[in-house]
C-alpha positions as CSV (number, residue, x, y, z in Angstrom):
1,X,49.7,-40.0,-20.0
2,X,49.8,-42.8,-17.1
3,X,48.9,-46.3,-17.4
4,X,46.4,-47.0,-14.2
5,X,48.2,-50.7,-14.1
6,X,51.1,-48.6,-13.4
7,X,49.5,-47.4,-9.9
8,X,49.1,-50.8,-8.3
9,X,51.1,-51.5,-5.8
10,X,52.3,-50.1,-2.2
11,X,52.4,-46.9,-1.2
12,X,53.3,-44.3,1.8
13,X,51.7,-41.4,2.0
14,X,51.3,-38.0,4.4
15,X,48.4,-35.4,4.8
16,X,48.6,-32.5,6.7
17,X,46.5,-29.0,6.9
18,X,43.2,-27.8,8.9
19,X,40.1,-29.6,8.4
20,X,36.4,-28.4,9.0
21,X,34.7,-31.4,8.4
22,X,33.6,-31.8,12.1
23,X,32.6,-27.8,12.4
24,X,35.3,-26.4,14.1
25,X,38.5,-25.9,12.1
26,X,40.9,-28.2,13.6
27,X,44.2,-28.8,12.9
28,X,45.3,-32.5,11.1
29,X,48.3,-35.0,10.1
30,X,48.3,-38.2,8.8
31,X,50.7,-40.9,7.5
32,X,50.2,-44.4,6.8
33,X,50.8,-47.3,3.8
34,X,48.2,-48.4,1.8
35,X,48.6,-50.9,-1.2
36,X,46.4,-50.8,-4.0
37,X,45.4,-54.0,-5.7
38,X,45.1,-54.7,-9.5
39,X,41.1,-55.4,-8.9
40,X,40.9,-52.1,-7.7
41,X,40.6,-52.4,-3.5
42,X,42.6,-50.7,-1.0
43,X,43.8,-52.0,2.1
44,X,46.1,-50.3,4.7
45,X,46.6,-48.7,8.0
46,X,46.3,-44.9,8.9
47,X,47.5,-43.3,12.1
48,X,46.4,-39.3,12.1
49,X,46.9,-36.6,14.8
50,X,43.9,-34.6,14.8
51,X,43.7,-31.6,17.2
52,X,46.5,-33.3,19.0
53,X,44.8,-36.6,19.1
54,X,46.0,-39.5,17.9
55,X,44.0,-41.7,15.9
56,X,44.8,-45.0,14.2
57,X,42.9,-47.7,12.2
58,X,43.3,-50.1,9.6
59,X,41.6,-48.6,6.1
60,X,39.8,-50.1,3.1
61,X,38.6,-49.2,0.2
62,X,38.4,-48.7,-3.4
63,X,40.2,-46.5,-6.3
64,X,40.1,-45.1,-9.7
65,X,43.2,-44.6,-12.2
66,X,42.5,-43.1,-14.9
67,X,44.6,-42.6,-18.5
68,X,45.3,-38.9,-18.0
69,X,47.2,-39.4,-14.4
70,X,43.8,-38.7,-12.5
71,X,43.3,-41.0,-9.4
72,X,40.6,-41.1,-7.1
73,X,39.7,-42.5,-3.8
74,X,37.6,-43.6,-1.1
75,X,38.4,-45.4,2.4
76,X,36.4,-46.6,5.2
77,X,38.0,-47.0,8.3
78,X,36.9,-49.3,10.9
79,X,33.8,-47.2,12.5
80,X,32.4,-47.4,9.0
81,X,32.7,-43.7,8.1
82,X,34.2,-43.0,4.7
83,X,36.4,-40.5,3.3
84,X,37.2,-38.8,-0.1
85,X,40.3,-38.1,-1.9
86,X,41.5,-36.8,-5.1
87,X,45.1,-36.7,-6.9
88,X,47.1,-36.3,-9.9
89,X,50.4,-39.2,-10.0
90,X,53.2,-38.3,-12.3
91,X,53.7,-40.3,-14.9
92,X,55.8,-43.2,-13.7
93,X,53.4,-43.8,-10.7
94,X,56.2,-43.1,-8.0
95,X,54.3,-39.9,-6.7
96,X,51.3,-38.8,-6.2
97,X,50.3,-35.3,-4.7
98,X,46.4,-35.4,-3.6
99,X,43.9,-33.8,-1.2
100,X,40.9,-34.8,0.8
101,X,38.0,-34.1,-1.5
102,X,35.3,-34.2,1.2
103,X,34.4,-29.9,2.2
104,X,36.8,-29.1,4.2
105,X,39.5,-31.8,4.8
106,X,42.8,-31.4,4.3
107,X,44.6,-30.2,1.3
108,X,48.1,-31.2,1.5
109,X,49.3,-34.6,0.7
110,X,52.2,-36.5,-0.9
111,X,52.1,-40.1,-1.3
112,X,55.0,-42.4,-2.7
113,X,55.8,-45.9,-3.8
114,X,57.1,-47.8,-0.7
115,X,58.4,-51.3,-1.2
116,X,56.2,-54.4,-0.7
117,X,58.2,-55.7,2.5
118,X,60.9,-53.4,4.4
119,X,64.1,-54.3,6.7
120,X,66.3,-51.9,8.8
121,X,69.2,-52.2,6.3
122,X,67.0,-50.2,4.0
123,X,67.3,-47.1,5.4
124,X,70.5,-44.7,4.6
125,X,73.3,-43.7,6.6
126,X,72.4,-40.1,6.4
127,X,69.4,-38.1,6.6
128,X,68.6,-33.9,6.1
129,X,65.2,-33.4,8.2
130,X,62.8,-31.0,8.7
131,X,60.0,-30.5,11.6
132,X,57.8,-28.0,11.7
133,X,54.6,-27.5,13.2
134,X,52.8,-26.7,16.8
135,X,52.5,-28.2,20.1
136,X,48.8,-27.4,21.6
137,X,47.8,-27.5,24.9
138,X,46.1,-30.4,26.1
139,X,44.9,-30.0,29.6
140,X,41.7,-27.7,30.8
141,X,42.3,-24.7,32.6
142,X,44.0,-21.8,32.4
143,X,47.0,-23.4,30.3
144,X,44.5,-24.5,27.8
145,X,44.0,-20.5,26.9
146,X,48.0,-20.4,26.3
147,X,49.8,-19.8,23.2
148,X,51.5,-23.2,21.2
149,X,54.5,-23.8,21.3
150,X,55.9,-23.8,17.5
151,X,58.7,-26.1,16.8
152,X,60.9,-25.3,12.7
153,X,64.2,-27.2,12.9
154,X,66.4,-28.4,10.6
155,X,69.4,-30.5,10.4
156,X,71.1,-33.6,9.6
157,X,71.0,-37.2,11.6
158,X,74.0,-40.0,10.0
159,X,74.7,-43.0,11.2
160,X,77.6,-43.3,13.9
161,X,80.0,-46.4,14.9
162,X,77.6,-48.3,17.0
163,X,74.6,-48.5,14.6
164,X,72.9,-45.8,16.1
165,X,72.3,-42.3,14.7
166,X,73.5,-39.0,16.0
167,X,71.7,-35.4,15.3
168,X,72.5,-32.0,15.0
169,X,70.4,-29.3,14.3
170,X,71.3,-26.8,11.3
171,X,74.0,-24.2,12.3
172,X,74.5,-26.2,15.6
173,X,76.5,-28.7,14.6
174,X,78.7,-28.9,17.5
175,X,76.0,-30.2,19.7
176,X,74.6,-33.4,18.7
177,X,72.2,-35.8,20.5
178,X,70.9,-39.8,20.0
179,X,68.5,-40.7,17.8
180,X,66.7,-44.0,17.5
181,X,64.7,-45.9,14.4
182,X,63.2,-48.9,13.9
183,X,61.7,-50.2,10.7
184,X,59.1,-52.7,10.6
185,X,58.5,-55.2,7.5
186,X,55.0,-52.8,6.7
187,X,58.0,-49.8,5.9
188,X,56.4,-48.0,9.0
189,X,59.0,-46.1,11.3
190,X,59.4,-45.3,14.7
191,X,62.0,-42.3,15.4
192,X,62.7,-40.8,19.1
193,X,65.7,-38.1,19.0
194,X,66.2,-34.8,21.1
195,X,66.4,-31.8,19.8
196,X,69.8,-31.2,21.2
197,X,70.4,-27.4,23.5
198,X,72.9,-25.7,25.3
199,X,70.6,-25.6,28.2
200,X,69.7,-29.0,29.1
201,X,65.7,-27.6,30.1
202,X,66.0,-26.0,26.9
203,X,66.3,-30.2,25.1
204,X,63.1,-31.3,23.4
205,X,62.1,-35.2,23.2
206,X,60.3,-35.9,20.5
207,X,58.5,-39.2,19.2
208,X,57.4,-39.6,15.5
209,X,55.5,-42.0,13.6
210,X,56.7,-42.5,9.7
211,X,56.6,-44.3,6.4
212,X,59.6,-45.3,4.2
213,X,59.1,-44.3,0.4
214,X,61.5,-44.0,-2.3
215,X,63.8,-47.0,-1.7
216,X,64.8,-45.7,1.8
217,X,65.7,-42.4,0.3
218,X,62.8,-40.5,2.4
219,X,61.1,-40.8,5.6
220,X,57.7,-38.9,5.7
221,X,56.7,-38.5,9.4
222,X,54.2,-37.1,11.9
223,X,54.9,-36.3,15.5
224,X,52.6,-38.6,17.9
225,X,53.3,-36.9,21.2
226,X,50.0,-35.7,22.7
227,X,49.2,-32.2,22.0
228,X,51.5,-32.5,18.6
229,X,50.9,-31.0,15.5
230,X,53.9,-31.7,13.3
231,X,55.1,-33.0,10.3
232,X,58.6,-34.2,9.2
233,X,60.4,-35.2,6.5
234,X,63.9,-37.3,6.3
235,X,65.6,-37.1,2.5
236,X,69.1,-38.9,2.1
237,X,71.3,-36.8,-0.8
C-alpha cells in the first residue's frame, strides 16, 4: 500500500528502448527531473536521444497516485504534443519503475527521488559505472549503410588529490584516464571521461548528460554525442 502524498516531490528519472510511435522503430533514451506537486501538476525538463538525435524541452503536466502504488502520467512538452506513462512506485515512494503507455514507446524506465536543490559536494568519492549501448551512423552515403559501433564497459571512476576524478575500466585497471562532472542546483550532470586504451586511436571521448537520485548515491545517464545511443549508470557502494 502507498500513500499518493508520499509521491510528491522531485524526481530523476531514465527511459530507454525502441519506440514505433513515429512508424519506423527507432531507437530512444531519455533522462530528466521532474517534480510533482501536491495539486497534482508536473513540471520539469527532458533531454532524449532519439535515433541519435538529441532532443530537449521543458515538460508539463499532470499525474495520478493511487492507494495501491499505481501512478500514472501525462506530459506535454513545448510543441504541444503529449505523452503517456504508466508505473508501479514501491512503497516508500523512492522508486518508481514505469513505461511509456502510448503503442509503441519505450518500455524501460527507472525514476528516483532526487533532492529539491543539488551542489557538487553531493556527489561521492567513488563510482562503479556501466555504458552500454550503440553509436549510429549519422552522415548519408555509403557509411550510413555501416554497422554501429557497440560500446559495454565497466569500471570504476574515484575521486583523486586535485578534485578531479580518475577512470579505469574493469580488468584494466592499470590504465586510467580524467574524468570531469559538474552538478547543477536542478541535480542535472554533465560527465566527459575517455575510455582509456593502450592504443591511443583506440581512446573513446565520450559526453553524457545525467540526473542525481538517491542522495548522490547514483547517477542515471544518457550519452549526448551525435549518433549516440547509450545509457549509463554511476552507483557509489
Amino acid at each position: 500500500m502507498c500513500d499518493p502524498a508520499a509521491l510528491v516531490g522531485a524526481y530523476g528519472f531514465q527511459l530507454s528502448g525502441e519506440t514505433t510511435i513515429s512508424g519506423e522503430s527507432k531507437p530512444v533514451s531519455n533522462i530528466g527531473r521532474m517534480v510533482l506537486a501536491a495539486d497534482g501538476a508536473i513540471s520539469g525538463y527532458s533531454t532524449a536521444m532519439f535515433a541519435g538525435f538529441l532532443l530537449g524541452n521543458p515538460v508539463t503536466g499532470i499525474y495520478e497516485a493511487r492507494w495501491d502504488c499505481t501512478i500514472s502520467w501525462s506530459l506535454q512538452d513545448d510543441s504541444g504534443a503529449f505523452q503517456h506513462f504508466d508505473g508501479v512506485a514501491t512503497s516508500d515512494g523512492k522508486t518508481v519503475h514505469f513505461r511509456q503507455a502510448d503503442p509503441g514507446g519505450a518500455q524501460h524506465g527507472i525514476m528516483a527521488r532526487t533532492p529539491a536543490e543539488c551542489k557538487p559536494s553531493d556527489l561521492r568519492t567513488q563510482y562503479a559505472f556501466t555504458l552500454s549501448g550503440a553509436s549510429i551512423p549519422m552522415l548519408p552515403g555509403p557509411a550510413s549503410n555501416t554497422a554501429s559501433n557497440t560500446i559495454d564497459a565497466k569500471g570504476l571512476i574515484k575521486a583523486d588529490a586535485n578534485a578531479g576524478f580518475k577512470l579505469a575500466l574493469e580488468g584494466a585497471s592499470a590504465l586510467t584516464s580524467d574524468v570531469t562532472i559538474a552538478v547543477d542546483a536542478q541535480c542535472i550532470v554533465e560527465i566527459e571521461l575517455s575510455l582509456p586504451a593502450q592504443d591511443p586511436a583506440a581512446i573513446t571521448p565520450v559526453k553524457l548528460r545525467g540526473v542525481l537520485i538517491h542522495e548522490g548515491r547514483e547517477i542515471l545517464a544518457i550519452e549526448t554525442d551525435p549518433g549516440a545511443m547509450v545509457t549509463a549508470a554511476f552507483t557509489a557502494p
